[in-house]
C-alpha positions as CSV (number, residue, x, y, z in Angstrom):
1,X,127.2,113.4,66.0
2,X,128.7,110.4,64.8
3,X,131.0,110.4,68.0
4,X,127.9,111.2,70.5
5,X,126.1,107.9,69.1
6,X,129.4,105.9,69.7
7,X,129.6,106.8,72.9
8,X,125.7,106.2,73.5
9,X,126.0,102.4,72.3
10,X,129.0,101.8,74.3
11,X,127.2,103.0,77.3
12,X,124.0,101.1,75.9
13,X,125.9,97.6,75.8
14,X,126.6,97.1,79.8
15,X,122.7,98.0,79.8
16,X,121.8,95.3,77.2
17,X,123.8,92.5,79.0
18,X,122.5,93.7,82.3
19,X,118.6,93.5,81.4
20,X,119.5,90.1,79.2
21,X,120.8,88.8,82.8
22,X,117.5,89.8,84.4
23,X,115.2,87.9,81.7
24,X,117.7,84.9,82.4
25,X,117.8,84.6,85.7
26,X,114.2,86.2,86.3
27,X,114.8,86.4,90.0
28,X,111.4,86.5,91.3
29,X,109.9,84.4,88.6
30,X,108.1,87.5,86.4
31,X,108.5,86.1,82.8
32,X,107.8,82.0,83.7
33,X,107.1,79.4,86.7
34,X,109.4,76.9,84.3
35,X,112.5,78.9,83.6
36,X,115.2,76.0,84.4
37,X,118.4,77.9,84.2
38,X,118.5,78.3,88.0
39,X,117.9,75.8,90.2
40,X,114.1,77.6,91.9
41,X,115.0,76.1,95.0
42,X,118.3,78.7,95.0
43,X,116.5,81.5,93.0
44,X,113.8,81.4,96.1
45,X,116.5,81.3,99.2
46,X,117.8,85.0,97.9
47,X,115.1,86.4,96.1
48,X,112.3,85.6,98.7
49,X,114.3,87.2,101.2
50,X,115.8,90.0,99.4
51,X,111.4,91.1,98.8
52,X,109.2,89.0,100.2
53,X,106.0,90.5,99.4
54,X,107.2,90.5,95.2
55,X,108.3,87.0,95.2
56,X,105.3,86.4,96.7
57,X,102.4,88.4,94.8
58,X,104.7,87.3,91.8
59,X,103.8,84.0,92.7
60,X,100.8,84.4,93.7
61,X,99.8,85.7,90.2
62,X,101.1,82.9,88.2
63,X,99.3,80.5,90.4
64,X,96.5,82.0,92.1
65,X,94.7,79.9,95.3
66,X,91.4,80.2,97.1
67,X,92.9,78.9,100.2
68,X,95.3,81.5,101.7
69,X,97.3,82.4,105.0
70,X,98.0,85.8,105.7
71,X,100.6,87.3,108.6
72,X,104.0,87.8,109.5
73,X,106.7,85.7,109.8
74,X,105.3,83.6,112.4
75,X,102.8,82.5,110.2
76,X,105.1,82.5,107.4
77,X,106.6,79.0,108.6
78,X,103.2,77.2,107.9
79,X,104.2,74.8,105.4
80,X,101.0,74.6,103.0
81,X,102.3,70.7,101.8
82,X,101.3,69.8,105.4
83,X,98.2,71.7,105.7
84,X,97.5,69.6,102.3
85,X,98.3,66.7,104.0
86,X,95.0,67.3,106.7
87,X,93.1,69.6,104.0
88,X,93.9,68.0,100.2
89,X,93.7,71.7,99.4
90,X,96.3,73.5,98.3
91,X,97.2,77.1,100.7
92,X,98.7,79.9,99.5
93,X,100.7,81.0,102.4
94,X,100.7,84.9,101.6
95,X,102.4,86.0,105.0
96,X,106.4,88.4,105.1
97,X,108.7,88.2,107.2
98,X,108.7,91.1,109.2
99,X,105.1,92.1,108.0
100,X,102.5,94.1,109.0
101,X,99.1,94.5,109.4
102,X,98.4,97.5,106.8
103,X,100.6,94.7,104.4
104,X,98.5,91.8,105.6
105,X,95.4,94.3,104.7
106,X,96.6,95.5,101.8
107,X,97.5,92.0,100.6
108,X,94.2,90.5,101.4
109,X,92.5,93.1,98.7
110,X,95.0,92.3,96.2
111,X,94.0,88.3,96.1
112,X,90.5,89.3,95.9
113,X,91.5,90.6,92.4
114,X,93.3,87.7,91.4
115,X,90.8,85.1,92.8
116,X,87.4,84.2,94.1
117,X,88.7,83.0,97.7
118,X,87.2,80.5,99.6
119,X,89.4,79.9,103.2
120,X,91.4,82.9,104.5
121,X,93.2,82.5,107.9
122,X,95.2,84.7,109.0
123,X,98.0,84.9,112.0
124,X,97.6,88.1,114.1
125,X,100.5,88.7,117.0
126,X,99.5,91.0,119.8
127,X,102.8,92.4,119.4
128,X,102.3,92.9,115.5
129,X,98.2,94.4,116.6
130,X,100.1,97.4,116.8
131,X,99.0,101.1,115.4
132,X,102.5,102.7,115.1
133,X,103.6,100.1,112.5
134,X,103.1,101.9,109.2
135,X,105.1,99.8,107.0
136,X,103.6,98.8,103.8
137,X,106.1,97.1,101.0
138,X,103.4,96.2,98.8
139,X,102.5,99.7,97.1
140,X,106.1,98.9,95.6
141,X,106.0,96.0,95.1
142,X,102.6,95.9,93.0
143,X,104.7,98.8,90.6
144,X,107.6,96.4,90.3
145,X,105.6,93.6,89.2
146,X,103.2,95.2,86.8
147,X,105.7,97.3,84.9
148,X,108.5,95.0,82.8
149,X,110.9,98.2,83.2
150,X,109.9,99.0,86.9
151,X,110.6,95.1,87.6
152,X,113.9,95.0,85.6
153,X,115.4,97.9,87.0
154,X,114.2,97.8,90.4
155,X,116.7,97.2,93.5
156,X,115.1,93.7,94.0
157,X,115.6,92.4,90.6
158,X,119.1,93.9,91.0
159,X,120.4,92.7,94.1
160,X,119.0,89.4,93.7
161,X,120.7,88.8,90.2
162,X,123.6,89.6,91.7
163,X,123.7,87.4,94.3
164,X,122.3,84.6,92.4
165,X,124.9,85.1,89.5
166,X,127.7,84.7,93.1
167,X,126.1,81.8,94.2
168,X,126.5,80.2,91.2
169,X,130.3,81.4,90.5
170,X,131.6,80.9,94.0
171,X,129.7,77.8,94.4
172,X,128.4,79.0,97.9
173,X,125.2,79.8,99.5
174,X,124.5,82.8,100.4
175,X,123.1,84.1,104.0
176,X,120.7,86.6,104.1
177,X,119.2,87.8,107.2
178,X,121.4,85.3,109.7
179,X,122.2,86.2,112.6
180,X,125.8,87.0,113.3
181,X,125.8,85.9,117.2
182,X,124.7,82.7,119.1
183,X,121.5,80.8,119.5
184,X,121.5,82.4,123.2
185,X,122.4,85.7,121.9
186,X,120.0,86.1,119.5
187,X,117.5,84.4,122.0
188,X,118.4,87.1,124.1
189,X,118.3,90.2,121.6
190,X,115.1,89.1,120.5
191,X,113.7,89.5,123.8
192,X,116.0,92.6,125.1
193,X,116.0,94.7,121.4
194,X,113.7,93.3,118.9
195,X,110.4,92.9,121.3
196,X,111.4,96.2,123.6
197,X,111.0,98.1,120.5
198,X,107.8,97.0,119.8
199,X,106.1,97.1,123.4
200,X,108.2,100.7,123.4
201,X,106.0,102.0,120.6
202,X,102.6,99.9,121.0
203,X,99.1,101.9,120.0
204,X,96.1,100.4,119.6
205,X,95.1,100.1,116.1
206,X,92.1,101.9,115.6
207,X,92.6,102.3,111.5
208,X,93.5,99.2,111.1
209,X,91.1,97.2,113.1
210,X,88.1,99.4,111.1
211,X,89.9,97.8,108.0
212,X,90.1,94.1,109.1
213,X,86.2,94.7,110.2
214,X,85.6,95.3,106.4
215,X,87.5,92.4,105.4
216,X,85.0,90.3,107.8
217,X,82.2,92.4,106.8
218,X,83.4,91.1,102.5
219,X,84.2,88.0,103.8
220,X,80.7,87.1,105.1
221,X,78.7,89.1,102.3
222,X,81.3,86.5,99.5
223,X,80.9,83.3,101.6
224,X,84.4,83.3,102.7
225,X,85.9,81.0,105.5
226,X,87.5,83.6,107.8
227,X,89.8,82.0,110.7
228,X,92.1,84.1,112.6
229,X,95.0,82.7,114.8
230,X,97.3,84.3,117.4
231,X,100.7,82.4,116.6
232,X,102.7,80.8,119.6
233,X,105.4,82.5,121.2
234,X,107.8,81.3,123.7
235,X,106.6,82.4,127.6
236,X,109.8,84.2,127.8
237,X,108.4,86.8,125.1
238,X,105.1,86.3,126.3
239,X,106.2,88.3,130.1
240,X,107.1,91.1,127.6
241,X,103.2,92.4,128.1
242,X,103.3,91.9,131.8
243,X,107.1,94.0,131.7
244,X,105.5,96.9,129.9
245,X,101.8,95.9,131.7
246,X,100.2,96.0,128.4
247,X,97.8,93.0,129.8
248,X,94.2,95.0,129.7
249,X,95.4,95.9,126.1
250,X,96.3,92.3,125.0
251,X,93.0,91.1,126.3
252,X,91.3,93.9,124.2
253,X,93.3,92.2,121.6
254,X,91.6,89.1,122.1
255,X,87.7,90.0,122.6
256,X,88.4,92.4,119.2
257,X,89.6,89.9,116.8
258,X,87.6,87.2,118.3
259,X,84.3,89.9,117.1
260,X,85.4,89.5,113.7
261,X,85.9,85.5,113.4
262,X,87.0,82.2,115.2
263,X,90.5,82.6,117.2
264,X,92.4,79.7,117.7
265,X,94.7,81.2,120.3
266,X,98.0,79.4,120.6
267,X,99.8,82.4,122.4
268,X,99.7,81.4,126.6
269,X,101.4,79.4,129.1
270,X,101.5,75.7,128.4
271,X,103.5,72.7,127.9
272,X,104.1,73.4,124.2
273,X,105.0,77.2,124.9
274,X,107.1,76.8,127.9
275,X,109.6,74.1,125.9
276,X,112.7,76.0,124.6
277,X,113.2,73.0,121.9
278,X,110.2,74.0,120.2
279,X,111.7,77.4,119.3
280,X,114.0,78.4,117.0
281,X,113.8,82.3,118.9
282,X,111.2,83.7,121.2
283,X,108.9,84.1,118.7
284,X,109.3,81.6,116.0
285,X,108.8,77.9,116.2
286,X,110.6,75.2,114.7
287,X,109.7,73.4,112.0
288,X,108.4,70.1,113.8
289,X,106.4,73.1,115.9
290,X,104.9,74.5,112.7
291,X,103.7,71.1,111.7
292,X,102.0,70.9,115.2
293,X,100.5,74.6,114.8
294,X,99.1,73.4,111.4
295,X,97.9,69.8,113.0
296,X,95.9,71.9,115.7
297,X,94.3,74.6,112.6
298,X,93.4,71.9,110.1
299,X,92.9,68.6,111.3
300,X,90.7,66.4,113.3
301,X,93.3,64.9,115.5
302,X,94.4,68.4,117.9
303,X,96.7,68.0,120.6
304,X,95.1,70.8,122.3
305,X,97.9,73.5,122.3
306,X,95.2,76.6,121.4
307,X,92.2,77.7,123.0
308,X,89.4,78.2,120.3
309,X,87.1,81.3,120.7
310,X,84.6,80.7,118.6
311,X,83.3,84.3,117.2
312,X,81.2,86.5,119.9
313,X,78.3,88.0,118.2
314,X,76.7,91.3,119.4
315,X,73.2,91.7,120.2
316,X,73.0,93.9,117.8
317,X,74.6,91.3,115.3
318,X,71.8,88.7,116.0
């Protein structure tokens, strides 16, 4: 017996030291906003990428917003310290990288819980308007962040303290998610792999339109500023819909969404669009881009690189 509870506490102490390192380092920020052992700027580069959605809804949590952006990664590189700059409010910008609409649904009714919203916009790609994208990270990540033992042990948590704990030992920072090819490359896989894929498998969402209807539907009933925005893409992606001749569907895309709010459309031919140097690939902007994309959603002064719908409202509506 006395052997069998040697061995136990033996095994026990690689545990100990592991969940000591957790509380520590508190990758995605679950204990306190003020720990000061890691610099938060480094914490964030690998634990914001290694789980979005939990660094975020962590986050999120500790310091809860009415104003909030919703979307993928497009939207993602809205920079809420400009939008404060034209709003003097401060944005939550709730969107993943790589995300989806069930998570940009599923996210929505998780800051209802946490706050009484007042703005939510929300970036909507045609390419991400798509039914065959089932993804949904934030069912886990709402265990991992309400359990201590679920957050402690989970992969995130993991991998993140380890990588944190190597940045800080080699010295180095650590590249997640970069590509391992040129600028033209990349430019090119986008286009040839990434967006292929996409168009390959596009369905129109039925489910998931009937669930952003209720979202408009609670936002009108709560008194809740909904604005929806189709994020630039270079034209080079934007020939995609043409290539698979999705056009009716992408127009669809348009009247739908703009039945459920304001669009400020920034996704067609023009000057901004057709200029390579405003993209970091074919569907991201740079981060001068962003600020314009933000300039044209929340202030005064546009330059007049989106076409606003304003919301169509059924006879039946009025």
């Amino acid at each position: 017996m006395k052997y069998f509870f040697k061995r136990f506490l033996i095994f026990l102490i690689p545990v100990v030291l592991y969940v000591v390192l957790v509380i520590i380092i508190d990758p995605y920020n679950y204990f306190s906003t003020t720990n000061k052992v890691v610099n938060p700027d480094l914490k964030k580069s690998i634990s914001n990428k290694i789980s979005n959605p939990l660094y975020e809804l962590v986050e999120f949590e500790k310091k809860p917003s009415p104003y909030v952006l919703l979307g993928s990664s497009q939207t993602g590189l809205l920079s809420p310290d400009i939008i404060k700059e034209y709003t003097h409010s401060q944005f939550s910008n709730m969107s993943y990288g790589g995300g989806t609409l069930p998570e940009l649904i599923s996210t929505f009714w998780e800051l209802t819980k946490r706050t009484q919203l007042k703005e939510v916009y929300m970036g909507i790609s045609f390419i991400d308007f798509n039914g065959s994208q089932y993804r949904n990270r934030i069912t886990e990540a709402l265990k991992i962040k309400n359990n201590f033992i679920s957050y402690t042990f989970s992969k995130s948590a993991l991998e993140s303290t380890f990588l944190i704990l190597k940045s800080i030992a080699l010295n180095k920072k650590i590249e997640i998610g970069k590509p391992d090819m040129s600028e033209d490359e990349f430019w090119k896989y986008q286009l040839d792999v990434t967006a292929n894929r996409f168009y390959t498998t596009h369905s129109y969402p039925v489910n998931y339109y009937a669930s952003l209807k209720q979202i408009a539907d609670y936002c009108a009933a709560n008194n809740i500023k909904l604005v929806f925005f189709i994020p630039p893409s270079h034209v080079d992606l934007q020939k995609k819909v043409e290539e698979f001749k999705l056009q009716a569907e992408e127009n669809r895309f348009r009247q739908d969404l703009n039945k459920l709010g304001d669009v400020y459309d920034f996704n067609y031919p023009n000057d901004f669009t057709k200029e390579r140097k405003n993209f970091s690939d074919p569907f991201h902007v740079v981060n001068e881009g962003s600020r314009t994309v933000a300039a044209e959603l929340f202030s005064p002064d546009k330059k007049g690189i989106a076409m606003l719908l304003k919301k169509t409202v059924s006879p039946a509506n009025q």
